[in-house]
N, C-alpha and C positions, 0 to 999 in steps of 0.2 A: 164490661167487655175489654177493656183496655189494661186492665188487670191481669186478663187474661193471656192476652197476647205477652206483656212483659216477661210472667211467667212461662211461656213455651221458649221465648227467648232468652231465659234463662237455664231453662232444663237442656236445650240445645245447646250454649255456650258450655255447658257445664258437661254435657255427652261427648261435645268433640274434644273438649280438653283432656277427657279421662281417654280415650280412644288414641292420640295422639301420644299422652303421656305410656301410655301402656304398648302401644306397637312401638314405640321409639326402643324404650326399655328391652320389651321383648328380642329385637333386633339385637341392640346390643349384649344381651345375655347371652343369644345363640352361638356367639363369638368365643363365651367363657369357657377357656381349659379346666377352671375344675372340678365343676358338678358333670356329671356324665348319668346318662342311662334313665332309669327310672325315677331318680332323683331329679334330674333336669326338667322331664317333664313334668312331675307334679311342681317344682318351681313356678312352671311355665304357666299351668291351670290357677295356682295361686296368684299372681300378679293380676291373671283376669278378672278371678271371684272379687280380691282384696289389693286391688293394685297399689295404694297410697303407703298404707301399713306395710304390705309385705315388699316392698322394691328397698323402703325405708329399712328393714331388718336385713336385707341380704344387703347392702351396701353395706351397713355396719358391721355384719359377720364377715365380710369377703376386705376389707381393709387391713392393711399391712402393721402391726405394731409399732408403737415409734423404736427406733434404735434395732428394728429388727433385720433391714438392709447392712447397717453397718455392723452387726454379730455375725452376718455370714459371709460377710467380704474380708475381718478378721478370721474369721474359722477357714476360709479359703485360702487366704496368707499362707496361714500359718502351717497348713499342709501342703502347700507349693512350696516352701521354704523347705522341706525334708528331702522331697522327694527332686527337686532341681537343685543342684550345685552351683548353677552360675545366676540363681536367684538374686537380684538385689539385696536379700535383707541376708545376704550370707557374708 
C-alpha cells in the first residue's frame, strides 16, 4: 500500500512539473516574433505532445550564432558610413 501511494506521488510530482514546465514555455513562445501562423501553432501542439525534446530543439534553432551580432553592426557601419558625411568613421 505504501508503494503505492509513493508512486501516485510521484506521477503527480512529475504531472505538475511537466505542466508547469510547458505553460511557462508556451507563454513565453507566444511572445516570439518569428514563427507566425501555422507554424506557430503546430509548435505550440508539439511542446504539449513532446514538451522536453521539442522546447529543447526550438531553443537550439532559435539562438543567435556566435559573432553573428557583431557582423551586422559592422555590415550597419559600414553602410552608415556612405550614406552619412558627418559619420564618425569618415
Amino acid at each position: 500500500m505504501d508503494l503505492k501511494i509513493i508512486g501516485y506521488i510521484v506521477l503527480i510530482g512529475i504531472g505538475v512539473f511537466y505542466l508547469i514546465y510547458t505553460i511557462k514555455y508556451s507563454l513565453i513562445f507566444q511572445k516570439n516574433l518569428i514563427y507566425h501562423g501555422k507554424l506557430k501553432i503546430f509548435h505550440m501542439i508539439m511542446f504539449w505532445i513532446v514538451p522536453f525534446i521539442w522546447i529543447s530543439i526550438i531553443k537550439a534553432l532559435s539562438e543567435s550564432t556566435k559573432g553573428s551580432y557583431q557582423y551586422d553592426q559592422k555590415q550597419k557601419r559600414e553602410s552608415e558610413s556612405w550614406s552619412d558625411p558627418y559619420s564618425p568613421g569618415n
